[in-house]
Backbone as a ProteinNet text record, in pm:
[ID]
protein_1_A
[PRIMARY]
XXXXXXXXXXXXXXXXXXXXXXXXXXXXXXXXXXXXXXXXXXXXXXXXXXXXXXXXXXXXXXXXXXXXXXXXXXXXXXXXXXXXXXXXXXXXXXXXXXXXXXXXXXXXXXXXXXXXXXXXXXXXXXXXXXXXXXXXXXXXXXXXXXXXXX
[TERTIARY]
85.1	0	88.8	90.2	140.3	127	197	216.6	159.7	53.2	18	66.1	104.8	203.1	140.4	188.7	141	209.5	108	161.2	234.6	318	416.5	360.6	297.2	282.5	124.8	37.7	-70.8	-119.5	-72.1	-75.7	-58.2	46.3	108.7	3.2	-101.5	-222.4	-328	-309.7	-420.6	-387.3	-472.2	-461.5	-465.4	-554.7	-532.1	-423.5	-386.4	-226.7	-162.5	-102.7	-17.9	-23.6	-135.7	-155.8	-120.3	-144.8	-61.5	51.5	126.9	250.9	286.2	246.7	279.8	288.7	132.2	143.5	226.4	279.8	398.7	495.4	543.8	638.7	604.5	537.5	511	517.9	464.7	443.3	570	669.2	798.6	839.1	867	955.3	915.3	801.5	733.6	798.6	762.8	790.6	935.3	1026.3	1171.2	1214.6	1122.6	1168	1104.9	1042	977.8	1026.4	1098.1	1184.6	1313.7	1356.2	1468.8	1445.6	1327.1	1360.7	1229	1222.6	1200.4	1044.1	977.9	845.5	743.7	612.2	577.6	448.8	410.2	301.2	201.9	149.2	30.2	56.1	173.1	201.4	208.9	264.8	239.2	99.6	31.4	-102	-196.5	-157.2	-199.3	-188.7	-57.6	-14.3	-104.4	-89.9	-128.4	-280.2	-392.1	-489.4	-547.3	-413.3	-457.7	-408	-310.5	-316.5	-410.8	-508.6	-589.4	-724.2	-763.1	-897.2	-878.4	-713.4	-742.1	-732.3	-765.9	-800.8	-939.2	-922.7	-1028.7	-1047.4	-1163.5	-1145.6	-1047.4	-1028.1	-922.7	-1023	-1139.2	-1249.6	-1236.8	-1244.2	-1274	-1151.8	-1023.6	-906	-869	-937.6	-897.7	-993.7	-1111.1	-1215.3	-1171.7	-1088.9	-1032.3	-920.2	-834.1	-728.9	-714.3	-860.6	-848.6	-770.5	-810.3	-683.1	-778.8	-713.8	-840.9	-794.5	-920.1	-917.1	-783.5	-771.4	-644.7	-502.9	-483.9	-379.6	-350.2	-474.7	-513.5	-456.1	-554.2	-456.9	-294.2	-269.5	-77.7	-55.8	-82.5	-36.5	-22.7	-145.1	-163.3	-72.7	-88.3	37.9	184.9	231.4	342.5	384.8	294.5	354.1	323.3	253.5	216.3	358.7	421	525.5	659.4	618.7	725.4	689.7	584.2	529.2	477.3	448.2	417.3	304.8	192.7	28.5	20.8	-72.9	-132.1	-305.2	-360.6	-484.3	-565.4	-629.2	-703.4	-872.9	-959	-1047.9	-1168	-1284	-1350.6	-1414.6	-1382.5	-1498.6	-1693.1	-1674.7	-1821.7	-1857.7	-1782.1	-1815.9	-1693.9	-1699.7	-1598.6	-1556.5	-1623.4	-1591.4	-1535	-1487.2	-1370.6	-1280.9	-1162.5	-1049.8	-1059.1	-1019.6	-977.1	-801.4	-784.1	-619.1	-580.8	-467.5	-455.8	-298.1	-228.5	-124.5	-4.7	83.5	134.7	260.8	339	404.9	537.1	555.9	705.3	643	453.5	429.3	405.2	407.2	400.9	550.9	608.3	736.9	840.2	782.5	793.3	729.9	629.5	578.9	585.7	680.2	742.1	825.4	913.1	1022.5	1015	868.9	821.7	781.9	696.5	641.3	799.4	908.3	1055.7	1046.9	1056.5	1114.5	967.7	883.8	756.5	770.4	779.1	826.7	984.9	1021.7	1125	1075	1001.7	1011.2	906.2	840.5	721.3	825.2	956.6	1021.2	1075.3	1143.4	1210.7	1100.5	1016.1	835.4	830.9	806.7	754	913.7	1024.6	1105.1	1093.6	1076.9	1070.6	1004.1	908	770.4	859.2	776.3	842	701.3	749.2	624.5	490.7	480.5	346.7	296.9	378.9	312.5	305.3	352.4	308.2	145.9	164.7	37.6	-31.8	-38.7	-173.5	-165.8	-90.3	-109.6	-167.8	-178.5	-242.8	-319.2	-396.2	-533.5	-593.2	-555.6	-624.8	-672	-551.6	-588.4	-674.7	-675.3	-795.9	-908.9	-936.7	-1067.7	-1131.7	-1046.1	-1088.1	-1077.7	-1031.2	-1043.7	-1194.4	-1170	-1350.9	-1433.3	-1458	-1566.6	-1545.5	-1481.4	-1494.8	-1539.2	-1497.3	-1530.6	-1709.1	-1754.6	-1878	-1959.7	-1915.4	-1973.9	-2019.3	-2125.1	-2184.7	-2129.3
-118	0	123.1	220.1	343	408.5	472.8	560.1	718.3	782.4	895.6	977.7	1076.3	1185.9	1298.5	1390.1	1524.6	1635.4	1778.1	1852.6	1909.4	1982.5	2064	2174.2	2222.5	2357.5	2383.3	2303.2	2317.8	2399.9	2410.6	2485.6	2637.8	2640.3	2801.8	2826.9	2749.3	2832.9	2857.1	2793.6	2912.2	3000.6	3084.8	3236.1	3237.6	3181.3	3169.5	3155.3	2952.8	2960.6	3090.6	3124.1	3212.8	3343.1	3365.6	3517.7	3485.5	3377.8	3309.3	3304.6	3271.4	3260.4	3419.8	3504.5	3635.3	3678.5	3612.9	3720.6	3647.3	3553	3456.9	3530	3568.3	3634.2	3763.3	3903.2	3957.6	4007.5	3912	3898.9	3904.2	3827.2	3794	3868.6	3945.5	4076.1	4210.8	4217.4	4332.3	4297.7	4177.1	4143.1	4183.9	4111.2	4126	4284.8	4361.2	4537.2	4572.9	4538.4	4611.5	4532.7	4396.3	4353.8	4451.7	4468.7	4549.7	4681.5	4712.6	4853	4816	4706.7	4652.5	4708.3	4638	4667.6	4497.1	4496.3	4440	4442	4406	4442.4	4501.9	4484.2	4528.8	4662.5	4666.6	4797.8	4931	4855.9	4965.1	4950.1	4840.7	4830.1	4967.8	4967.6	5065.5	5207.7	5239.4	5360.3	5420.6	5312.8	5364.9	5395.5	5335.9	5354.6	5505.3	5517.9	5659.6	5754.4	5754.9	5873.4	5891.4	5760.6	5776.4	5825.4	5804.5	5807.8	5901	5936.3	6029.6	5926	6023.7	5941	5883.8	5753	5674.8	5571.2	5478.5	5416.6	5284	5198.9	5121.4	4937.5	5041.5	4920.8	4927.7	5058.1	5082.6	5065.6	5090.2	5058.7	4851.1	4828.2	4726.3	4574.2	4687.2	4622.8	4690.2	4795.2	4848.1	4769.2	4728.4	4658.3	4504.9	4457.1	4337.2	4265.8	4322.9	4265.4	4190.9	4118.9	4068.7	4142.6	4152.8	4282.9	4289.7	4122.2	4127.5	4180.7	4164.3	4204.4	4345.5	4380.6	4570.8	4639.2	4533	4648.7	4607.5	4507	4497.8	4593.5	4582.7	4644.7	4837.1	4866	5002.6	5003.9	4921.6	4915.3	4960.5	4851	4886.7	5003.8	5030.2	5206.6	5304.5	5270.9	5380	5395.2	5330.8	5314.6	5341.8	5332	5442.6	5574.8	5613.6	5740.6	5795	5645.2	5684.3	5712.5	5674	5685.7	5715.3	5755.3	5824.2	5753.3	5726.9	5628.2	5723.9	5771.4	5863.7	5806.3	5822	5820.2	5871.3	5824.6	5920.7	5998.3	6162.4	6224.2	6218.2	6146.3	6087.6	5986.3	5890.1	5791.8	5717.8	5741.3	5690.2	5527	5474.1	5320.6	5312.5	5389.3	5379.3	5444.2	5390.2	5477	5518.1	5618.6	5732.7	5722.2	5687.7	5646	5760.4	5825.7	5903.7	5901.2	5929.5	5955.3	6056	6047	6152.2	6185.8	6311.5	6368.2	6245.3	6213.1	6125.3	5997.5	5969.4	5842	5896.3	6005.4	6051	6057.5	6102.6	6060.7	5922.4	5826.2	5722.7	5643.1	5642	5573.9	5639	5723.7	5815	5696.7	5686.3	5605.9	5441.6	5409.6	5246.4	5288	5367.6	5373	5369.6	5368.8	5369.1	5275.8	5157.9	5031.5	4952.9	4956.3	4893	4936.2	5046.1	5060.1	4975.8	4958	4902.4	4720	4735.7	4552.7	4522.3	4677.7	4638.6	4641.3	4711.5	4700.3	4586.1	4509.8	4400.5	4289.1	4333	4204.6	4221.9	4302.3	4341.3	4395.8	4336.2	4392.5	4317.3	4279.3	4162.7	4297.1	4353.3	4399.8	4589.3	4601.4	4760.9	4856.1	4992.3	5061.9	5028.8	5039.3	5017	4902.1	4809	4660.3	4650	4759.1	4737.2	4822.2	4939.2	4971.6	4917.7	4891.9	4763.7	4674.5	4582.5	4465.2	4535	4647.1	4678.2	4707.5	4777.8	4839.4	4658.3	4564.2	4465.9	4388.1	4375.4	4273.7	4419.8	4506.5	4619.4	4619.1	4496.1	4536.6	4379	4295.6	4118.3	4167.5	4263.1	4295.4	4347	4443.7	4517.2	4436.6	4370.1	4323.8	4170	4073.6	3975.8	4056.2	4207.5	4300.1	4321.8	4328.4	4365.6	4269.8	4160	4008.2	3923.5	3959.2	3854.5	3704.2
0	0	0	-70	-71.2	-26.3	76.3	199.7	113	145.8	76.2	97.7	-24	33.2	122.7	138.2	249.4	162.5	158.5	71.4	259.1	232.2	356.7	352	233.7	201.8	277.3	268.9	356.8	415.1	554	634.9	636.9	531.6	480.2	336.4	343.3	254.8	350.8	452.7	560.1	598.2	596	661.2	799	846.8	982.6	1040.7	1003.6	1067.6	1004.2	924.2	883.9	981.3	987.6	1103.9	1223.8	1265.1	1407.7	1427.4	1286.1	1336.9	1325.8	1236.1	1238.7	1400.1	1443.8	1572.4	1736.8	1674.1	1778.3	1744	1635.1	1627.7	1678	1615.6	1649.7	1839	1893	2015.2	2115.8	2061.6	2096.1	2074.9	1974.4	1964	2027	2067.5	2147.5	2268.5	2304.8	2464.6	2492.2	2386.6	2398.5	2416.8	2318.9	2317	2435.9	2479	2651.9	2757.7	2731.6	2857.7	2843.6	2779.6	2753.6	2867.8	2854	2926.3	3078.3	3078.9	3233	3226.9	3115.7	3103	3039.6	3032.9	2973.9	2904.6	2810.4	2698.7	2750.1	2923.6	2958.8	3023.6	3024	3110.3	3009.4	2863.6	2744	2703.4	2690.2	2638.8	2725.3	2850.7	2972.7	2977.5	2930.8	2894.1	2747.6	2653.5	2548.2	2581	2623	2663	2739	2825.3	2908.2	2806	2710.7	2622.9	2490.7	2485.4	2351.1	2444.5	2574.3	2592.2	2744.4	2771.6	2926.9	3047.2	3120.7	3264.1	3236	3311.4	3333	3459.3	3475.3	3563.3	3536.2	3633.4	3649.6	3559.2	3554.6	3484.9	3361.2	3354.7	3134	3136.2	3169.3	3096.1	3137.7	3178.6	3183.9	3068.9	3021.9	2942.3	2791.8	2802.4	2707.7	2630.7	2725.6	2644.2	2692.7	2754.8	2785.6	2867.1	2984.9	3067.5	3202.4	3247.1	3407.8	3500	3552.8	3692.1	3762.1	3831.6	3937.5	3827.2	3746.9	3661.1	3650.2	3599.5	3571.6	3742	3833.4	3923.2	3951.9	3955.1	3951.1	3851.2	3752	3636.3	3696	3760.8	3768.2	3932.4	3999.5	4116	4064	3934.2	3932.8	3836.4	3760.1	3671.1	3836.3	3920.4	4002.6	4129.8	4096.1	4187.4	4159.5	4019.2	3904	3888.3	3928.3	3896	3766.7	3659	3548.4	3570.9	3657	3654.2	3792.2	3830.8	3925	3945.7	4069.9	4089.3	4205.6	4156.8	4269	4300.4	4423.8	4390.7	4283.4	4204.6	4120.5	4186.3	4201.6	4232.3	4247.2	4134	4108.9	4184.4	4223.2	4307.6	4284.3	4458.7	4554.6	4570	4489.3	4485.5	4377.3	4301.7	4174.4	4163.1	4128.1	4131.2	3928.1	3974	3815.8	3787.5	3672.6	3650.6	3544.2	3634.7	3510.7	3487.1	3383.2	3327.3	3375	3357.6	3466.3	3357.9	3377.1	3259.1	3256.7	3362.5	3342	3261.7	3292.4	3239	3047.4	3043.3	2905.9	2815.7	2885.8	2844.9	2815.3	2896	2886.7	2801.4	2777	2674.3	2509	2544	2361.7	2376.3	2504.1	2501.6	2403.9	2466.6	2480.6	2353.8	2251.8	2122.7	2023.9	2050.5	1959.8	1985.1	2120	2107.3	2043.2	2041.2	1963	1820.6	1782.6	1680.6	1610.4	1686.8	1559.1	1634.9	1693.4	1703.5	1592.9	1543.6	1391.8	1247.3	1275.6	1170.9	1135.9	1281.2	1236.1	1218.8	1227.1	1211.6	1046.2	1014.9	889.9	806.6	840.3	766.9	603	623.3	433.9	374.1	415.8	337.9	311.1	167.7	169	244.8	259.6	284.2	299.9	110.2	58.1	121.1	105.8	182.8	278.3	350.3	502.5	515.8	471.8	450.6	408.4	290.5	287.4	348.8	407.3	561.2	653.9	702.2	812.6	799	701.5	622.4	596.2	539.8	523.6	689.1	758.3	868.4	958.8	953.3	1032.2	975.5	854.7	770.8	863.5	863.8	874	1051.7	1113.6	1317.5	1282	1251.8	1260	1222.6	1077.9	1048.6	1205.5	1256	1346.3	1492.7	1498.1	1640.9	1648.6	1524.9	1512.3	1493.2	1470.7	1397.6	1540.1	1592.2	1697.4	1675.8
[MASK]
++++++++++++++++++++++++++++++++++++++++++++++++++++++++++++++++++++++++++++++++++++++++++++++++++++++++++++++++++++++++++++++++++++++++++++++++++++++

């Protein structure tokens, strides 16, 4: 009986796998550029959050960039102990803390947006410009339409 062959190539005609491994890689090289400077993905995911949407509670930023509660607050423990963020009660009600950004935590995350930035260069280095622009314009078309897709 003849042992049937296997194409190898398979797998590298799904899109799926293929975006996986993009974002294993991807993933790894972020992590690696923010261990470098004694950080990690949730602590920039965090930062970036308080400069697109402000101060907020320690809830919406944590439903914001998906993080679980007990995490969100380590996470906001340890920028707060650096002095990047600041955790006050909400004026509005006192059973929430309001997280806000603080100028050294603004400065710092210019810092953390260079090392994310080149961990997207060496991700996407194969690709010129244009192709990076259209890779990100395409996989932001296939996020939205699955964000909105019950």
């Amino acid at each position: 009986m003849a042992t049937e062959e296997r194409d190898p190539s398979r797998l590298r005609n799904l899109p799926s796998w293929l975006v996986n491994q993009v974002a294993i890689a991807g993933n790894r090289l972020v992590a690696e550029a923010l261990a470098g400077a004694g950080k990690r993905r949730h602590h920039y995911a965090l930062l970036v959050a308080l400069d697109e949407v402000g101060p907020a509670s320690q809830a919406d930023l944590g439903r914001r960039i998906m993080i679980d509660r007990s995490d969100m607050v380590a996470a906001v423990n340890e920028l707060g102990e650096q002095r990047l963020v600041e955790r006050a009660p909400d004026p509005d009600d006192r059973r929430r803390n309001v997280v806000t950004m603080t100028a050294a935590g603004r400065k710092r995350l210019r810092e953390l947006d260079r090392l994310v930035a080149g961990a997207q260069d060496e991700l996407l280095a194969p690709l010129s410009a244009a192709e990076r622009t259209r890779l990100v314009r395409l996989l932001t078309r296939v996020v939205d339409h699955h964000a909105t897709t019950p």
